[in-house]
C-alpha positions as CSV (number, residue, x, y, z in Angstrom):
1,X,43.1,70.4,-74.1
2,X,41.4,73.8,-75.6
3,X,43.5,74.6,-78.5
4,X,42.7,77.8,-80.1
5,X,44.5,78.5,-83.8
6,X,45.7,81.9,-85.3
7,X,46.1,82.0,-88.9
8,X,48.2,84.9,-90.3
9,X,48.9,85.5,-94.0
10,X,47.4,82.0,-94.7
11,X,43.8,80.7,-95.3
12,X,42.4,78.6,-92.8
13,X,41.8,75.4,-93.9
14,X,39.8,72.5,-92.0
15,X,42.3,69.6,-92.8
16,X,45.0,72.2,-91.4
17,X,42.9,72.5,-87.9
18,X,42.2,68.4,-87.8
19,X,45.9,67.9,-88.3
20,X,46.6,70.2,-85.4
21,X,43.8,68.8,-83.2
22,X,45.2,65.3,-84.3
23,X,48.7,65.9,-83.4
24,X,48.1,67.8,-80.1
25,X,45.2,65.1,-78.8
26,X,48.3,62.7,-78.5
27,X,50.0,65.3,-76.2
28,X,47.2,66.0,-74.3
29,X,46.9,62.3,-72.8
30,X,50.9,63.1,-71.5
31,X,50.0,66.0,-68.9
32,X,48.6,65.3,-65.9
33,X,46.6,68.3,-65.7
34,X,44.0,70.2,-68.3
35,X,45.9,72.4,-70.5
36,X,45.7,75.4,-73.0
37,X,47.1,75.7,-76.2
38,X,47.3,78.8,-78.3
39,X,48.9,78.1,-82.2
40,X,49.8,80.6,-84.7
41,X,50.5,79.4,-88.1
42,X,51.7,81.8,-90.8
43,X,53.4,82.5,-93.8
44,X,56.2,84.1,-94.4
45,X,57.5,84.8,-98.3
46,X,58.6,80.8,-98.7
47,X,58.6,80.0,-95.0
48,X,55.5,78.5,-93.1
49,X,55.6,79.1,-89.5
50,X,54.0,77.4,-86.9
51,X,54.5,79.0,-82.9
52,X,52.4,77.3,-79.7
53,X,52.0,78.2,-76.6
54,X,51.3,75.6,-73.7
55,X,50.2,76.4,-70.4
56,X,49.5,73.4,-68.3
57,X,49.3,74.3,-64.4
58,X,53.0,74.8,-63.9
59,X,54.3,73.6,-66.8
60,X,55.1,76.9,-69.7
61,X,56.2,75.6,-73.5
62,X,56.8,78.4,-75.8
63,X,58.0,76.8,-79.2
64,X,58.6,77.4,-82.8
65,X,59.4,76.4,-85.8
66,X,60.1,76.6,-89.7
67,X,59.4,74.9,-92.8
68,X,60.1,75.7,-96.5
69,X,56.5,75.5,-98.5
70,X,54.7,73.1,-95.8
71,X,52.6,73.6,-93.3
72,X,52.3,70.3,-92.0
73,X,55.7,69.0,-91.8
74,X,56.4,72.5,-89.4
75,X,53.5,71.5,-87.5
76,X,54.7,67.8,-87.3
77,X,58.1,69.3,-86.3
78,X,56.6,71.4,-83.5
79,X,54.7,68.7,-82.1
80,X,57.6,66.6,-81.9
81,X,59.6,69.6,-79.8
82,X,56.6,70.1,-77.4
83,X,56.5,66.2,-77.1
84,X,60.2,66.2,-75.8
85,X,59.4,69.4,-73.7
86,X,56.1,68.1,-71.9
87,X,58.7,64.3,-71.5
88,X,62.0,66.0,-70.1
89,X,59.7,68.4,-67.1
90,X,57.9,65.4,-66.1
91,X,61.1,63.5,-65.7
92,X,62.5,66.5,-64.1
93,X,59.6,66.7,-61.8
94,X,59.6,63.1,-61.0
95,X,63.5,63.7,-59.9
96,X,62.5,66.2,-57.6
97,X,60.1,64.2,-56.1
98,X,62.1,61.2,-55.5
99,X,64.7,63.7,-53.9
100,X,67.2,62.9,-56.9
101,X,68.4,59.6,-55.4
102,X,69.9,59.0,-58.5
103,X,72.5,61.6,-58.7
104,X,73.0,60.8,-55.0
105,X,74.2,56.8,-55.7
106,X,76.2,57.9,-58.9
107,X,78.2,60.8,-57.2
108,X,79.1,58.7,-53.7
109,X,80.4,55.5,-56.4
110,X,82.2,58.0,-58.2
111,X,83.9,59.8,-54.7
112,X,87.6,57.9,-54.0
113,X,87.4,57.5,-50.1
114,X,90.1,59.3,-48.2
115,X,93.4,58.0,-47.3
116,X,95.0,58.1,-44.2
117,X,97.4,60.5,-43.6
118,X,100.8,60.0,-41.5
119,X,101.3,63.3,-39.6
């Protein structure tokens, strides 16, 4: 994954980048395909703010997220959201490509079958 990192109204700090690199590595082995990564981290008056975007051949994650005086626990935070991102459009893509057979055994158990009807 090339990860690039954008600091604005905050010095850059190396434990800051190995966190990041730490944090997104894990992602990385969850995509199928090489991906990008573009991170800004900034400050705000009392607010750190962490924003990523992912692109990974079809896949598009746009996050972000706040924190009150730490950096890290928004970046743990926004790992955590692109996590559950990068989880729920595999499992959507892996429904598509079984042709949803789920959804197709739950609606036809759920379906009443018809009753006769006397003219």
């Amino acid at each position: 994954m090339q990860i690039s990192i954008t600091f604005k109204n905050i010095n850059s700090s190396e434990a800051l980048k190995s966190h990041i690199h730490e944090k997104f590595d894990r992602l990385d082995k969850m995509l199928d395909y090489p991906a990008d990564a573009h991170i800004v981290l900034s400050e705000e008056k009392l607010r750190c703010i962490a924003e990523v975007n992912l692109i990974c051949d079809k896949i598009k994650i746009h996050s972000k997220e706040e924190s009150e005086n730490n950096m890290y626990s928004a970046i743990d935070a926004i790992s955590d959201k692109v996590k559950l991102q990068i989880r729920k459009n595999k499992d959507k893509q892996r429904r598509h490509l079984a042709g949803d057979r789920r959804s197709i055994k739950t609606n036809g158990m759920d379906m009443e079958p018809p009753e006769d009807m006397d003219g």
